[in-house]
N, C-alpha and C positions, 0 to 999 in steps of 0.2 A: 144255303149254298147248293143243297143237291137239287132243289129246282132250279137255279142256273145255270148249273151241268148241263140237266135233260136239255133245257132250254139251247145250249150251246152247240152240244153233240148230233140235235134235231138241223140248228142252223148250218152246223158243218156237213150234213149230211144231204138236206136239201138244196147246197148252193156248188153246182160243178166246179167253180175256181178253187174249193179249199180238198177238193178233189184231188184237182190239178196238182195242186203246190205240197198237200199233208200226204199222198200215199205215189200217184202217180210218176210225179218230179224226181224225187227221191230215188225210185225204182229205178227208171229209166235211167237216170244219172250212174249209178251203181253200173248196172246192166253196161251200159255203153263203154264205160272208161276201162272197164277189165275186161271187156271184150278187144277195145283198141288195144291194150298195152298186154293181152295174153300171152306172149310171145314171150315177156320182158323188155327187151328191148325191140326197138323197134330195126327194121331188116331191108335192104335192098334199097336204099333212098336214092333217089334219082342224082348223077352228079354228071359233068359235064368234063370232057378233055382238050385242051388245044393243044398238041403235039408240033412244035415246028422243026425241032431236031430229026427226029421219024429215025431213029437208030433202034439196033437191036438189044441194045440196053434201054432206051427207054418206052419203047414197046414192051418188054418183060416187065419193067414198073408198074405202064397200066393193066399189064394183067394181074398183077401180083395186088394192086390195089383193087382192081375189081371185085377179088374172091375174099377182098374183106366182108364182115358179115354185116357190116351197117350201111356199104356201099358197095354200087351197081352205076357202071359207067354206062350210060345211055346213048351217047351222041358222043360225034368225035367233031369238034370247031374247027374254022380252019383259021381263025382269028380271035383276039383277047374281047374285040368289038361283037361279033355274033353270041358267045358264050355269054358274056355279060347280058344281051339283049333276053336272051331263054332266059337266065336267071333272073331277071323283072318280070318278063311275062309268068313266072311261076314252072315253068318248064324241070327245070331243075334247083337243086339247093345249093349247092356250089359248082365251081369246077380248078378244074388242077392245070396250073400254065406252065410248061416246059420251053425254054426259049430255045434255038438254035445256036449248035455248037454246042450243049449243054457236056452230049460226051466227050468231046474232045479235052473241054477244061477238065473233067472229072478227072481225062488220064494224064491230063497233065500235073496235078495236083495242083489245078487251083481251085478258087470255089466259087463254081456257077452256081446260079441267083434259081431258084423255084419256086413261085408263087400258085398261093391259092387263097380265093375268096368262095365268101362264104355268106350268105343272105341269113343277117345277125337277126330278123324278127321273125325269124322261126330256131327259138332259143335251145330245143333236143336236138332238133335236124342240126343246124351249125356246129353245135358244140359236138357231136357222133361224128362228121362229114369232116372236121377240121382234126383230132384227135386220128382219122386212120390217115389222112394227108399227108398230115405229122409226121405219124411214125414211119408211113414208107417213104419220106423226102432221109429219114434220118437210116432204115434201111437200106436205101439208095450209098447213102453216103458211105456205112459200114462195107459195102459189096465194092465201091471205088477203092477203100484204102484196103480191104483184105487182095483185092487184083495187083496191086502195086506191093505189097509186102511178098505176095506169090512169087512177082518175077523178083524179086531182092534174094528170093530163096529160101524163104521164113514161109513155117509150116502152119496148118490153121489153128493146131496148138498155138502156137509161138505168138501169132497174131492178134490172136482173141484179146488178150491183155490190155492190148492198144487201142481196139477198137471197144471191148465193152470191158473198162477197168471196175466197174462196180455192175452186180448181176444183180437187179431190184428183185425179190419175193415177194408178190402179194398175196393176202390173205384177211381179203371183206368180212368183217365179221359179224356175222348173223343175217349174214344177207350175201352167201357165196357166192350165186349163182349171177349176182348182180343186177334183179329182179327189179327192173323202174315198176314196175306195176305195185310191187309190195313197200315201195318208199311213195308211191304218188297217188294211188289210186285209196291207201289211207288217211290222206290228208285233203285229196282233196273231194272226194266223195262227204266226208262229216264237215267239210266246208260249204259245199251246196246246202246240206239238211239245215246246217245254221242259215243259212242265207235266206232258205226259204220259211225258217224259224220268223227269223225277223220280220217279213213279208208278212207272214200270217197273221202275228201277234200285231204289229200296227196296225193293219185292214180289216182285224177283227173288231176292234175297238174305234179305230175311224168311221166305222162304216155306219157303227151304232149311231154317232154322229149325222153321218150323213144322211141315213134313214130315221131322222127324228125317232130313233126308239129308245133313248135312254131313259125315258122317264120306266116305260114299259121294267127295264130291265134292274132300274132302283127301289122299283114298286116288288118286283119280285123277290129279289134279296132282303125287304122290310121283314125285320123280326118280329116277336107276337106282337109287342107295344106297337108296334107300330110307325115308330121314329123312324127316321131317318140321320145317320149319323156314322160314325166311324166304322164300328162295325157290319154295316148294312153297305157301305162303299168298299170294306173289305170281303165281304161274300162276294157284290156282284164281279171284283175284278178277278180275285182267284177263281172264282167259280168258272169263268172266261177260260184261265188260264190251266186249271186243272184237267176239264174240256180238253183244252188243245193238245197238253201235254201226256195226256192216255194217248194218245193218236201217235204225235211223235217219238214217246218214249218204245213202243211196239215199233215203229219203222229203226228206230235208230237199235235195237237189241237184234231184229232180223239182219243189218245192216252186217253186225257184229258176227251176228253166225254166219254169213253169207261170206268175208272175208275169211275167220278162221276154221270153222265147221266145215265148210264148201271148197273153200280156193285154196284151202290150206296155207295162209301165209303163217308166217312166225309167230309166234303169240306165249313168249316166255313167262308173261305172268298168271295167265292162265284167263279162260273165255270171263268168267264173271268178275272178275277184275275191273277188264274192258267195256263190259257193260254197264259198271259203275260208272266208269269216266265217260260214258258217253250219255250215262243221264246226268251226272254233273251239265254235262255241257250243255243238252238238253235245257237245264234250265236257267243255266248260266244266258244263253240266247233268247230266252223268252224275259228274262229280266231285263237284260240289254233293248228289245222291241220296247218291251214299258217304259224305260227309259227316254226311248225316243221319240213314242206317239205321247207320253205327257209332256215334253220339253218342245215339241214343234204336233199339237192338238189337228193342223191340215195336213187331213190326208195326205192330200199330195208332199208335202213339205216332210212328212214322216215320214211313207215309203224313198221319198227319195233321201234321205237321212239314209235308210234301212239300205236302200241299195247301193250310198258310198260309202260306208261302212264294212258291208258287206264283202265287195268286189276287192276292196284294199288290205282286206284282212288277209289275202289268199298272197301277198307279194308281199306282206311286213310280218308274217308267222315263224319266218325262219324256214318256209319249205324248198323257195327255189334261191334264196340268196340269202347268206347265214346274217343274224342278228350283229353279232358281235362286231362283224366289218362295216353296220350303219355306223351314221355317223348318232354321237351321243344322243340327242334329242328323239333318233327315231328309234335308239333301244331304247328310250323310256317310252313312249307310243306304242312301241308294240304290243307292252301289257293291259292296253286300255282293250285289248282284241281277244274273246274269249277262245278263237283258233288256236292262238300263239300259246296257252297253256294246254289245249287239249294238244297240240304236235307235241310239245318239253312230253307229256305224261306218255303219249305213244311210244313216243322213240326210247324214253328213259323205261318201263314197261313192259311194251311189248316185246319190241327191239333187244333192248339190253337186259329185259330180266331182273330190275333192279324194285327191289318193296315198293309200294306202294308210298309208303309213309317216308321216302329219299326224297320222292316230290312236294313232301307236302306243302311250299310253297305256292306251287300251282294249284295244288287242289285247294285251299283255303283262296285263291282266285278265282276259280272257278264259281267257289260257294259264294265268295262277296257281289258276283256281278247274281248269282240266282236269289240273291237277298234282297236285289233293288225295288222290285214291288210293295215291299214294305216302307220303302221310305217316301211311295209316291202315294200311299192312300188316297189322303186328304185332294192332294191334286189332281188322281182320277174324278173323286168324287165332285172337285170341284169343276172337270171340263165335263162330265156330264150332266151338267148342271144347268152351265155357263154358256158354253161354248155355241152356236150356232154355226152349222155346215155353210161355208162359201165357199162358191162357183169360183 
């Protein structure tokens, strides 16, 4: 097996794509996503106004919504038709439409209509853009009836009552500051390294295929006897995978200090914890690969296994839309995804502080997808055997 190492760690070192995918990808991904989201959240998103009222109450509106911190009125429309058009050109993410007569109703105590749209496939932007729209349509409202309780003669004591009968306190817990960086940039940063897991570990093994070298590489792993058999298709594919998995397991542990050493996010269980569950998953994703290059042997039919897989795991993991509200069938799919237990171990871990051994549902998932190599020996050995590369 340790000459198939050499042998592996030579190939990954003389060939720039495992470059690309094992040190670079990774890097750069990291790098990028906590540079985007350093802020926390994100600040000043372009939004759009069409004012047909033009009073001095709703002029204070838009400024009062402007000096929101997620939104920056850019443009003033002079119609619901131009505003809409910027917002398909991409110009802005939403905009806020005040119709005419808006204060009059207000002082009359009825209730004029305020709309705002919002361009739903840019799912942070909408959802930030719509949330401060909100709350000034409903600060709006509060500032109409406290004016009318004024002239009634009722004091802003007195008023409060009516206008805000329940006062909400919040308090985000373990995540005050309400940091999207330290909810996304750890989920989805060890989402890419798997992604490019799977990548690697199919095309390393395809490729053997495709360059007529598996005899070369059965011939290597032959014990003294000389046979060929179980054991000798069990060196060449660990040997493969032990290879790869020194490479990734160093990026995915830098990965770890680089989040809680460096950027400081949360990290209640403590660094080496975390470094555990991410060599779980480490090989939780390199078992998943084997899985996929011995069940579909063409390359191409692999990688593309690997990269639907992949891509879907990042929207069924429970990061941007909770499991629990799929419908039945897609909480059980979700666990086929070794994401969706490394996110449960983050959050329940990192997040909340809670043992290790609280999850240990997940982590014995974690281990059962890093155990699948064993159960494909016979089958590696037999598509390196077998199998003939087609165009």
């Amino acid at each position: 097996m340790f000459k198939v190492i050499l042998r592996e760690l030579h190939r990954l070192a003389t060939t720039p794509i495992y470059w690309l995918c094992m040190i670079v990808g990774p890097i750069l991904c990291a790098v990028f996503f906590t540079s985007m989201m350093e802020e926390g959240l994100p600040k000043d998103m372009p939004i759009g106004l069409v004012d047909e009222d033009n009073s001095v109450t709703t002029r204070s509106l838009a400024r009062n919504l402007d000096a929101f911190q997620s939104s920056a009125i850019v443009a003033n429309y002079p119609s619901v038709t131009e505003a809409r058009k910027a917002m398909q050109r991409g110009d802005i993410y939403a905009f806020y439409y005040i119709p005419r007569g808006t204060t009059h109703e207000m002082l009359l105590q009825h209730s004029p209509t305020v709309s705002f749209y919002m361009n739903g496939q840019y799912f942070v932007a909408s959802s930030l853009t719509y949330k401060d729209m909100r709350m000034m349509s409903e600060l709006m409202a509060g500032a109409a009836g406290r004016s009318v309780l004024r002239a009634k003669g009722a004091t802003d004591r007195q008023a409060q009552p009516y206008l805000q009968p329940i006062v909400i306190d919040s308090h985000p817990i373990h995540n005050p500051s309400l940091n999207y960086s330290v909810y996304l940039s750890n989920v989805i940063v060890p989402g890419l390294l798997g992604l490019f897991i799977l990548f690697v570990t199919v095309y390393s093994i395809g490729t053997e295929i495709k360059d007529d070298s598996t005899e070369e590489l059965l011939q290597l792993a032959t014990g003294k006897k000389g046979e060929l058999g179980y054991l000798n298709d069990a060196r060449a594919l660990f040997g493969k995978l032990i290879a790869q998995g020194i490479i990734f397991h160093l990026i995915g542990w830098t990965l770890v200090l680089y989040f809680y050493n460096v950027l400081h996010f949360p990290c209640y269980c403590g660094i080496p914890t975390m470094m555990l569950i991410m060599s779980l998953f480490v090989m939780a994703c390199q078992g998943l690969g084997t899985l996929m290059i011995c069940s579909l042997p063409a390359l191409r039919m692999g990688l593309s296994f690997a990269s639907l897989w992949g891509v879907i795991s990042f929207s069924i993991c429970g990061m941007s839309f909770p499991v629990m509200a799929m419908p039945a069938w897609m909480q059980g799919l979700s666990f086929l995804f070794p994401l969706r237990h490394y996110f449960i171990l983050y959050v329940n871990c990192a997040l909340d502080g809670w043992p290790l051994l609280n999850a240990a549902p997940y982590l014995a998932a974690l281990m059962a997808f890093a155990l699948l190599p064993f159960f494909f020996i016979r089958r590696f050995g037999k598509i390196m055997r077998e199998i003939a590369y087609v165009e």
